[in-house]
N, C-alpha and C positions, 0 to 999 in steps of 0.2 A: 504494500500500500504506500502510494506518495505522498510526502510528506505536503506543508501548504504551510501559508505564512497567515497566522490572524490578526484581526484589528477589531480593536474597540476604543470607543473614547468617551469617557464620562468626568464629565464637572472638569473641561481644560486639561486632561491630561490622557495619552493618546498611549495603548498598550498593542507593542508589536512583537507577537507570541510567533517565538521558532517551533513549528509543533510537527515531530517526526519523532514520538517518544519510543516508536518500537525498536527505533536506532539510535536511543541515543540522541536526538534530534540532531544527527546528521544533516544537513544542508544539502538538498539535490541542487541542480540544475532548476528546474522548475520553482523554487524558494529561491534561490539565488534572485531570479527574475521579477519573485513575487514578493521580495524584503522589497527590492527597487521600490516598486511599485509603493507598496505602503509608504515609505517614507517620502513619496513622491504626494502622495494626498495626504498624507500633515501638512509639504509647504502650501499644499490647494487650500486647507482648512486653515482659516484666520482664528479660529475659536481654541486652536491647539498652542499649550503654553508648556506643553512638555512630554515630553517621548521617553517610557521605558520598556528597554526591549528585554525579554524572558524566555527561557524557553518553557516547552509546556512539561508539568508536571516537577518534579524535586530533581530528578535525577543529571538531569544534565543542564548545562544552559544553551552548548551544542557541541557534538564530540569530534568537528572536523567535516570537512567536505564528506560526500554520499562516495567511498571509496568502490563500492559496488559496478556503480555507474561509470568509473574511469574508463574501462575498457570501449566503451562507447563515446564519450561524450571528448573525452582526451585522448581519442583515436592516434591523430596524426598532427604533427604541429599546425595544421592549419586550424585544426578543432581543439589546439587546445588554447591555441593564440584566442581564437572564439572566445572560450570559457573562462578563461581568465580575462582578455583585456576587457570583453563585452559583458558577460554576466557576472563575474566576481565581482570585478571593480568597478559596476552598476550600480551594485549594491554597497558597497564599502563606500565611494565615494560620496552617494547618494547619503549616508548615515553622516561622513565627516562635513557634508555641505548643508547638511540640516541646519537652516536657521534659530530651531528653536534649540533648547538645551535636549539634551538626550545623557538618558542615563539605563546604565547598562545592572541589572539585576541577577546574580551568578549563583546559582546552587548546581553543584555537583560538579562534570565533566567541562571545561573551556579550555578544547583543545583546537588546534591547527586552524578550521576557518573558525571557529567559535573568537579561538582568543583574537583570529583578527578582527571579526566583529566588534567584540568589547573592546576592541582598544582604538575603536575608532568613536566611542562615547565617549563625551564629555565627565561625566562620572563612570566610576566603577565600584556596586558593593557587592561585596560577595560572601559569603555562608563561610561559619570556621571552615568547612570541610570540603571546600570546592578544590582542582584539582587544574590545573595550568601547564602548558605545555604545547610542544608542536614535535613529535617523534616522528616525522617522516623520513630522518636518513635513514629507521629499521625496515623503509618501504621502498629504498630505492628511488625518491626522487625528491628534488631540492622546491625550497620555497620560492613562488614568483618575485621575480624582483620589484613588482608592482607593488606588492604585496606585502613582501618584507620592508617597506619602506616608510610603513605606515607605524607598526613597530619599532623602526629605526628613530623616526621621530619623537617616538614613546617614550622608548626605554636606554636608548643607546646602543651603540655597536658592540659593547663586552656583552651586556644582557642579551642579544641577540645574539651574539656567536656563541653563548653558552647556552642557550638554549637548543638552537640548531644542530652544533655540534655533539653536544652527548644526549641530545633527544631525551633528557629528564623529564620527569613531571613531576613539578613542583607545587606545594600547599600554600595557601591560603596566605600563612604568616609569611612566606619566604616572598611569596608574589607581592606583597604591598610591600614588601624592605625592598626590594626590585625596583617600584614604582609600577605594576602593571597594575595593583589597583587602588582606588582611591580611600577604602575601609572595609575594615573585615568585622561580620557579627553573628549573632549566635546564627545557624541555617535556618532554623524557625523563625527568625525574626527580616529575613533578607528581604521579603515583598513588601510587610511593611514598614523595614527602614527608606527602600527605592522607594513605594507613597507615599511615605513623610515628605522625603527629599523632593519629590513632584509636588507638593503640596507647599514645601515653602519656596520653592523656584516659583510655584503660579502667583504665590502673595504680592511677588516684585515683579517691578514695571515690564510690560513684556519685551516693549521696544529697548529698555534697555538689556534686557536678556539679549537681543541680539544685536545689539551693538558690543557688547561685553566679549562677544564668541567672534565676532568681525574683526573686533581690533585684536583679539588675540590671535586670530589666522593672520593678520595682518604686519603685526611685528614680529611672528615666526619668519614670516618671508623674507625677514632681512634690510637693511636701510633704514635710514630714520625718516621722520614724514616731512614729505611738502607740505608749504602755507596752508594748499588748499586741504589737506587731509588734516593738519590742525583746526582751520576753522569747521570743519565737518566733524570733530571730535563733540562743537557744542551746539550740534544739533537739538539734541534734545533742549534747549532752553525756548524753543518754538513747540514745544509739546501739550498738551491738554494734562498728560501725565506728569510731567516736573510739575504743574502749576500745581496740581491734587496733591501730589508727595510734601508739596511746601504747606499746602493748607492745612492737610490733615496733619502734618507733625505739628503744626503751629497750634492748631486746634484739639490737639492731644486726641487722635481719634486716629484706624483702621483708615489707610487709603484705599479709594474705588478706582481701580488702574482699567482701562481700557482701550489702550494699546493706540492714543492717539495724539 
């Protein structure tokens, strides 16, 4: 049975469930195309103020590409240039260009595409017991360099070579001394520390939620800013929201943010 990518969104926050539990939620091809997809209609959806992606059930969050399906789908380098440059990095690029915040929810198995997944969210929480890695030298083939690179900017090039190279899987505690995730908590508690987390990303202004992830993509890239990217820094003082943030602090009151 194929696996399929779910969606739900309630009260501003948008849940993008990896659901392929009889594998581990493996990642087919067809999920690969259909993660795109979802996080393609969060940016359509104006009402979404925060994305956590999960996989379905405890056990995994997803245990790597659908290795099954290699034999077909990564046929011949034409198909496999396909699969990686078209539907992998569809879907990963599509998570890292998400304007709104996204936040990555880990219990169990975050292996090979799983962990690239999660490491293309903005947050990362994960369960004492989840379980990190990429062992594909025991499989015979290397990580795409597309792919690797998203990682690279993660964690660094030693974290990456020592993962790659002795194909470890590592726990929980070792993964956040690493940097690959942003907090570890009891496993029972992983969905709702990510709903918390989406519940106080929703509290705060939305527009500046994504001015905050812009200018962060943006000074990764290197260079310091032109005039005109400084005076676009104070955008927001033409907002409907700076005006509300200033009144209701003044007013000792909850602000009512609506993203304008």
């Amino acid at each position: 049975m194929a696996g399929h990518i779910g969606f739900e969104l309630h009260d501003g926050i948008a849940t993008v469930t990896l659901d392929n539990p009889a594998k581990l939620n493996a990642v087919d091809a067809a999920m690969w195309h259909g993660l795109a997809q979802a996080m393609r209609r969060v940016s359509d959806t104006p009402d979404v103020r925060c994305v956590i992606l999960r996989g379905a059930g405890d056990e995994a969050f997803a245990a790597g590409g659908d290795i099954e399906e290699f034999t077909t789908v990564r046929a011949t380098v034409e198909d496999a240039l396909h699969y990686h440059d078209k539907l992998v990095a569809g879907a990963l690029d599509a998570i890292r260009d998400c304007a709104v915040p996204t936040v990555a929810a880990i219990r169990g198995a975050c292996i090979g595409g799983g962990l690239e997944i999660a490491g293309c969210c903005d947050i990362r929480i994960a369960g004492a017991s989840s379980r990190f890695g990429a062992p594909i030298n025991r499989l015979g083939f290397s990580m795409y360099p597309g792919e690797m690179a998203g990682l690279l900017a993660l964690v660094g090039p030693a974290v990456v070579l020592e993962i790659l190279l002795e194909g470890r899987i590592l726990g929980a505690a070792e993964a956040l001394q690493k940097g690959l995730l942003s907090r570890v908590v009891e496993d029972d508690a992983v969905f709702g520390e990510a709903t918390a987390c989406g519940a106080r990303i929703r509290a705060g202004a939305p527009l500046v939620a994504r001015w905050h992830k812009q200018w962060v993509k943006r000074l990764m890239s290197g260079g310091g800013l032109d005039e005109e990217e400084k005076r676009r820094a104070f955008d927001f003082l033409a907002t409907d929201d700076y005006r509300e943030g200033l009144e209701a602090f003044l007013g000792k009151r909850k602000p009512r943010f609506h993203g304008r």
